[in-house]
N, C-alpha and C positions, 0 to 999 in steps of 0.2 A: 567771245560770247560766254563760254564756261567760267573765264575769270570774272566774268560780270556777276554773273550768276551766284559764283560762290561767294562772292563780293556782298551780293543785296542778303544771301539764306545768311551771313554771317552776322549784321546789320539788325537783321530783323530776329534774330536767335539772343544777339546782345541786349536790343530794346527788349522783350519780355525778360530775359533776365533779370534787368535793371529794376521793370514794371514789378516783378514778382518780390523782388528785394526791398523795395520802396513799400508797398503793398502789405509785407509783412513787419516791418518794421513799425509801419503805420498799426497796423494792428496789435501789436503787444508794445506798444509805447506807454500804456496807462500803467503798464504793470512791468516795466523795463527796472524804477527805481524797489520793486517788492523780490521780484526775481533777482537783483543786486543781493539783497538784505538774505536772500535764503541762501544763497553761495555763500557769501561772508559768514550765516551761523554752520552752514553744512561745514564748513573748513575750519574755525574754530573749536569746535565739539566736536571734531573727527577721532580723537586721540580716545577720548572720553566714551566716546562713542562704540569704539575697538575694544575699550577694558570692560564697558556695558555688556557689551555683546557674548563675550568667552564668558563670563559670570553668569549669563541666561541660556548657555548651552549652545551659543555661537547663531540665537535665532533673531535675526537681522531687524526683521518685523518690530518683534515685542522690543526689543533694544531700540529701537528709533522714538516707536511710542513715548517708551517712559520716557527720554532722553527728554523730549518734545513735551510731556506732561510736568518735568520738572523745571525745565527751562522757564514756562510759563509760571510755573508755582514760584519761582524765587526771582523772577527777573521782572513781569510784567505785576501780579498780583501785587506787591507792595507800594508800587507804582498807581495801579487803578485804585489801591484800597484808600493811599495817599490824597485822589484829588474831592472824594467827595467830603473828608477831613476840612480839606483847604477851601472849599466855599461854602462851608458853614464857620467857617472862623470866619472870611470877608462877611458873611451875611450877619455875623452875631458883633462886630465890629461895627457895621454901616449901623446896626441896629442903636447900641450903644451910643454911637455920636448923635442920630438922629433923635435919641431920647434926654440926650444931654448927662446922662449916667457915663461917658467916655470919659478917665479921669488920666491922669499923667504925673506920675509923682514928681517930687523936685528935684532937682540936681545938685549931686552933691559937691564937697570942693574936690572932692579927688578930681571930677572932671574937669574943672578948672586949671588943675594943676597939669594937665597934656600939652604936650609942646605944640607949638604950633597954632592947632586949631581949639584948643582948652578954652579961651576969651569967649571966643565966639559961639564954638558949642554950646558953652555955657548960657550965653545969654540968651539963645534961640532955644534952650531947653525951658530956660527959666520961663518966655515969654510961654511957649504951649504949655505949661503948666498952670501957668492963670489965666490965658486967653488961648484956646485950641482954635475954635471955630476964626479967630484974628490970624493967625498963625497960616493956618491951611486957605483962607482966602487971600494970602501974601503968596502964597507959593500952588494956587488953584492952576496957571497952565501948566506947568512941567508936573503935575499932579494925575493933571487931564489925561497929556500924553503918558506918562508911564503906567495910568490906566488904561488905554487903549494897546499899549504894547505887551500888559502882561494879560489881557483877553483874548492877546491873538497868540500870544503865548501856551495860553492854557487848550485853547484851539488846538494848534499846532501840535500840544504833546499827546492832546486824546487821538489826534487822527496817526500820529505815530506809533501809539502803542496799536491802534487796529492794525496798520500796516504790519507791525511787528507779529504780531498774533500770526498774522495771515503768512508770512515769510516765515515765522516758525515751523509750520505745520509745512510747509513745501520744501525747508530743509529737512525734516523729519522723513520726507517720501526719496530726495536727495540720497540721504543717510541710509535707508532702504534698500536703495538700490544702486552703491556705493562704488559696487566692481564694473560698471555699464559706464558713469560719472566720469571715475579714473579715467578709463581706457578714453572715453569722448575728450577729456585732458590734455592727455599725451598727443591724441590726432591732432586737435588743433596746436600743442606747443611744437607738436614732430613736426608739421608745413612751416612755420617759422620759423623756428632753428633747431633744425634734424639733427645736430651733429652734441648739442647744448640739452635734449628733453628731461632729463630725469633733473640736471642741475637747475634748470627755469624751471619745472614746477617746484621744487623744494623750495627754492627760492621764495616763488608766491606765498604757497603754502606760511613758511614760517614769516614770512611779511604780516600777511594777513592776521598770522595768530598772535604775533607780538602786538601789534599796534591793536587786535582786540582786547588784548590782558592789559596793556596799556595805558588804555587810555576808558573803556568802558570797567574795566576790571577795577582800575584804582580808582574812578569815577563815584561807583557803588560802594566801596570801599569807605571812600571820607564821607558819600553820605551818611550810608550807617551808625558809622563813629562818632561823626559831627550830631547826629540825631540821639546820640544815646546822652550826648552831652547836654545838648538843649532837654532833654527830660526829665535828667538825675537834678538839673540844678532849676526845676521849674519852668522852663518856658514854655508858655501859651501856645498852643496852635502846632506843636513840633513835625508832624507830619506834613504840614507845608512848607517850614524851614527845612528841614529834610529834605524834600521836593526838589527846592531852589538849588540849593547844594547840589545835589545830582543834575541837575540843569545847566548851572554854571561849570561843572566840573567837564561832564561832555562836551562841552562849546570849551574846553582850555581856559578859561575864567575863573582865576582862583576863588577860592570858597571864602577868601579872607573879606569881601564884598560883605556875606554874610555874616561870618563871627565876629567881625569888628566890632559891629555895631552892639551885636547882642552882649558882647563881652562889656561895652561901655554900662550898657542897663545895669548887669549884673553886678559893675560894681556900683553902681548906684544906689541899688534895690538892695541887696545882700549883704553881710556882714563879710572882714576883708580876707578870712580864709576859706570860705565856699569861692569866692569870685576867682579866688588865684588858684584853688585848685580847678578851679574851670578850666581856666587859661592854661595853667599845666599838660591839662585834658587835651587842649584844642591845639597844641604848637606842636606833638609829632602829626597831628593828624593834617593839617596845614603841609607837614614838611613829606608827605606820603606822597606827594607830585611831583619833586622835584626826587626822591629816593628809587623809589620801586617804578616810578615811569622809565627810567632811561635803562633797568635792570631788564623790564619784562619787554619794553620794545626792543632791544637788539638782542635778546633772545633768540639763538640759532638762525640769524643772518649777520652774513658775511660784509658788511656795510659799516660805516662809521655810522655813529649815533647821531650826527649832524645833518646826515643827507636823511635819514630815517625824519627824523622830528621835522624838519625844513621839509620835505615831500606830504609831512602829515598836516602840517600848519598851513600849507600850500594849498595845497589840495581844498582844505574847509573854507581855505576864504574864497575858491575860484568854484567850487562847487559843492557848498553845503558837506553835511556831515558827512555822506557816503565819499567825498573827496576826503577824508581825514587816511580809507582806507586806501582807497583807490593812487590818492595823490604820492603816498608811502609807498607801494606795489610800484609805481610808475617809474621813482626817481632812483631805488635800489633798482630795478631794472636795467635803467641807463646806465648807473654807475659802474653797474657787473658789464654788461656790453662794452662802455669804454675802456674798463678792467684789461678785460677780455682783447679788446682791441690794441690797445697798446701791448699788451704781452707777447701778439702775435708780430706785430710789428717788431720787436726785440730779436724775436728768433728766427724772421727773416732778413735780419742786417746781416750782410756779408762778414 
């Protein structure tokens, strides 16, 4: 009867467990991907955050703030200041064709002279040169859709930077309160592996911070660069090229999408030593993804550069960008565990 008993209070102690675990999860699920985001800057900005702090007299507070006021002033501001740039080019564009003022200069023979695709480019330049409105109703559905995909795009990256905003300001309270974080850390990596704590957080830690300089660091990087390019040598609209470039750069999509093409204009358009110092311009900053990415992600982790990139590239296709972090975290992880496992296995062979 006692065994029963203890049998049903244990049953019935598990169920509300269960209930209350379910319950709260259910509850901070909207804000599960936002709470991601302010971990990942809180841990980033940690270092920055430590040199902040001794500089302001070691006051936690006012060190978080700025941290958080400047983060926003150079990460998200050129970004938000960016899009409303970029729908007054689309609107002053629609405008133009609508009015029939949309003009497309000719092409030259340099473009002809490109391997490959020169013929044809050619001939599809020459056609929307004298017939646009013929042109774009030849190529009206893939027009359509990559309209619809860069709406939801643009969607997509406003409700992002709110997200960002909002994860900013929770790393910032994070960062605040820094020594309480730690120690919550340790507890959860101490019941995992008690014996391993200070080695798995480091671990994370410098994951975390590599594949940020990484991959959002060199990201911002070639936009800027790429953006200073598209200005100096005249291109229209550069704050939404710019834009793209940081887009495609984040998503792992090299930027050469974008300067290809602008580079073909400019020798079009431009006389042949602006165009080549363009391209001068533009071919370290192209090569800034395959240089400084694999310098700044294995930056103080102990992992090959292979299982880093393969757990970052993993990660984003199995779960959106927060997998870029997370999927990188996960697979140096395993790697140090199996490490770890096999090493043990060594020094208990007779």
């Amino acid at each position: 009867m006692t065994s029963g008993k203890i049998t049903t209070d244990n049953i019935i102690r598990f169920g509300l467990v269960v209930l209350i675990v379910v319950w709260s999860i259910t509850i901070i699920a909207p804000f599960i991907s936002i709470l991601l985001w302010a971990v990942i800057i809180a841990v980033s900005a940690y270092p920055a955050f430590l040199w902040l702090s001794g500089k302001l007299g070691d006051r936690v507070g006012l060190a978080a703030t700025v941290l958080v006021f400047l983060l926003l002033a150079f990460l998200v501001a050129p970004i938000a200041g960016s899009l409303p740039g970029f729908a007054d080019s689309i609107r002053s564009l629609a405008d133009d064709f609508q009015s029939g003022t949309l003009a497309i200069p000719e092409a030259s023979e340099e473009i002809r002279q490109l391997p490959l695709i020169g013929e044809s480019l050619y001939k599809l330049w020459q056609e929307a040169a004298t017939n646009l409105s013929q042109v774009l109703d030849k190529f009206q559905p893939q027009l359509r859709g990559a309209g619809v995909v860069l709406l939801g795009s643009i969607a997509a990256a406003t409700l992002a930077i709110l997200q960002f905003v909002v994860a900013a300001i929770i790393a910032g309270v994070i960062l605040a309160h820094h020594h309480r974080a730690i120690q919550l850390a340790k507890m959860l990596v101490g019941r995992i592996v008690p014996e391993s704590q200070e080695r798995f957080l480091a671990l994370i830690e410098n994951t975390v911070r590599g594949v940020t300089m990484g991959v959002v660091g060199v990201a911002v990087a070639q936009a800027i660069l790429a953006g200073i390019g598209f200005a100096v040598i005249g291109i229209p609209a550069v704050a939404f090229w710019a834009f793209i470039c940081l887009v495609l750069a984040i998503l792992q999509i090299s930027i050469v999408i974008v300067v290809a093409p602008i580079a073909i204009y400019v020798f079009s358009s431009h006389e042949l030593l602006p165009a080549l110092l363009f391209v001068a311009w533009n071919v370290p900053v192209l090569a800034l993804d395959n240089v400084l990415k694999p310098i700044l992600m294995g930056r103080g982790v102990d992992a090959p550069m292979l299982v880093i990139f393969v757990g970052a590239i993993g990660g984003f296709i199995g779960f959106g960008f927060l997998g870029l972090f997370f999927g990188a975290v996960v697979l140096v992880i395993a790697y140090d565990l199996m490490i770890f496992w096999l090493d043990e296995e060594k020094t208990t062979e007779p």
